[in-house]
N, C-alpha and C positions, 0 to 999 in steps of 0.2 A: 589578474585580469579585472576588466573596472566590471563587467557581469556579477562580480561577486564584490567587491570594492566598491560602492557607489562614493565614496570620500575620492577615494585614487582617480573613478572615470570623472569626477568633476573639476579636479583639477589638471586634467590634459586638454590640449589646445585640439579644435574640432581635425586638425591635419594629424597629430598625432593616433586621433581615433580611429581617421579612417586609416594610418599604417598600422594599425592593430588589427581590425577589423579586415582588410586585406590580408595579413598574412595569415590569419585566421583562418578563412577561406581557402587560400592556396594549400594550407597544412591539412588541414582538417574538412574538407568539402562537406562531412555528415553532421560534425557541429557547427558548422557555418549557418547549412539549412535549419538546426533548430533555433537556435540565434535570432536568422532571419525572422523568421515566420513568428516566432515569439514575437521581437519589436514589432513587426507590421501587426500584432493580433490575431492570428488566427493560426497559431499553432496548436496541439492539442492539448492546451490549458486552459479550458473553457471554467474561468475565474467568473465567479459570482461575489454580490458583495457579501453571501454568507461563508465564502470561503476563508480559510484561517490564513494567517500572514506566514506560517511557519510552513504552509504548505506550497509544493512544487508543481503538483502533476494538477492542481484546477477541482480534483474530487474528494479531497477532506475534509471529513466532519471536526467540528469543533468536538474536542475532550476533553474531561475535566481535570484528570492530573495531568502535569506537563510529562511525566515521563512516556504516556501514552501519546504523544504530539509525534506522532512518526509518519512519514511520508512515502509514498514507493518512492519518489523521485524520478520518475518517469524510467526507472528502469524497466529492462526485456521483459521480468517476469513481472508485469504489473496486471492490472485490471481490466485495460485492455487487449490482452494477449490471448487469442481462441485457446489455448490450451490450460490457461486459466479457469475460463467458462466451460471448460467440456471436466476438468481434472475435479475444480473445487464449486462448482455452483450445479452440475450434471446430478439427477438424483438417483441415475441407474448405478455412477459412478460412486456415491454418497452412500445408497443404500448396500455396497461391495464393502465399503470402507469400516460403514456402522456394523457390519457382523462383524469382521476381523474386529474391530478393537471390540466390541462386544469380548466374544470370543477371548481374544488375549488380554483386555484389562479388567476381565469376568466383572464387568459392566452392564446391567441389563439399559437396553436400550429400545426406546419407546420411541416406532417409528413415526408416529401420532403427535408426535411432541416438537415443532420447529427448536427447542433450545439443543434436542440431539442433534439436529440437523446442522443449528450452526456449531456447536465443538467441533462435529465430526467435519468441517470443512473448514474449520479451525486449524485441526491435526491436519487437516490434506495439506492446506497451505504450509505449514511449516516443515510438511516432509517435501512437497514440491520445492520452495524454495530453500531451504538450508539442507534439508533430509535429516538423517534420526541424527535427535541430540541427545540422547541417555537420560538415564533417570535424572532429574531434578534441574536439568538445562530447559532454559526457558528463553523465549523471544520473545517480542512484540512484536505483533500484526501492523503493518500502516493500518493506519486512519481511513485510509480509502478503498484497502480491500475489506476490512470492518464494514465499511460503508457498504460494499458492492451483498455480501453477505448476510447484513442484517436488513437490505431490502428483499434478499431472497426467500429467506427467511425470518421472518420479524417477530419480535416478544410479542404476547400477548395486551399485555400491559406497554409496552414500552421502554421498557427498565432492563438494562445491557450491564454485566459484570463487567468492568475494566482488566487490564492485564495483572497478574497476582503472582510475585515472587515465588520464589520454591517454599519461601516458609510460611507468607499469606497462603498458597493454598494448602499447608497441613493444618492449619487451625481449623 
């Protein structure tokens, strides 16, 4: 599709766009609407000029390695999603969380400390979106639930550890 192609949409003739663009619509009525509303601008990718090129959803922070450069992509479980804000940013829900891993990763945990705050809604995120990955399986967060996260809880300083392999975090 030229959406993803801008080489390919630039060499079809405006009639051929709009038979694309039409049958788009008739197939697919719910990607047509994001489509639309994208082109006209005001779909929910409210694009800043500090946002990154690699980014989808309009709310990712710039990172400094590129393997961290991950996006929701305006998927269901993004940052927008009330059960997002109630599962991983909730502190009655957070503070539930921090005892069990307390608890099971005989972890003491310093309720005092926003850096418990963001792991522990670190782990939420990754059990809400993937669920348990076992010892030593690891993902990266988007960029923009990072984001959504570290303004709920913010460093003191500043200074955010990026995503760390299984073998960066045994050292």
């Amino acid at each position: 599709m030229c959406i993803w192609n801008m080489k390919y949409c630039e060499s079809l003739q405006s009639e051929q766009l709009r038979e694309i663009l039409a049958d788009m619509a008739e197939k697919s009525p719910s990607t047509w609407k994001l489509v639309k509303s994208d082109i006209e601008g005001h779909g929910n990718r409210r694009r800043t000029e500090d946002t990154p090129g690699w980014c989808v959803c309009g709310q990712c922070i710039e990172m400094e390695e590129e393997r961290d450069q991950v996006c929701c992509q305006n998927n269901i479980k993004n940052h927008e999603n009330a059960e997002f804000r109630h599962l991983i940013l909730d502190d009655r829900v957070l503070d539930l969380a921090m005892r069990g891993n307390s608890d099971w990763l005989q972890y003491p945990f310093d309720p005092e400390e926003n850096a418990c705050w963001r792991y522990t809604a670190y782990r939420q995120y990754i059990m809400w979106f993937w669920g348990h990955l076992g010892s030593g399986n690891r993902k990266v967060i988007p960029s923009c639930i990072l984001r959504k996260i570290r303004e709920r809880f913010p460093s003191v300083d500043g200074i955010y550890r990026g995503f760390m392999d299984r073998y960066e975090a045994l050292r």
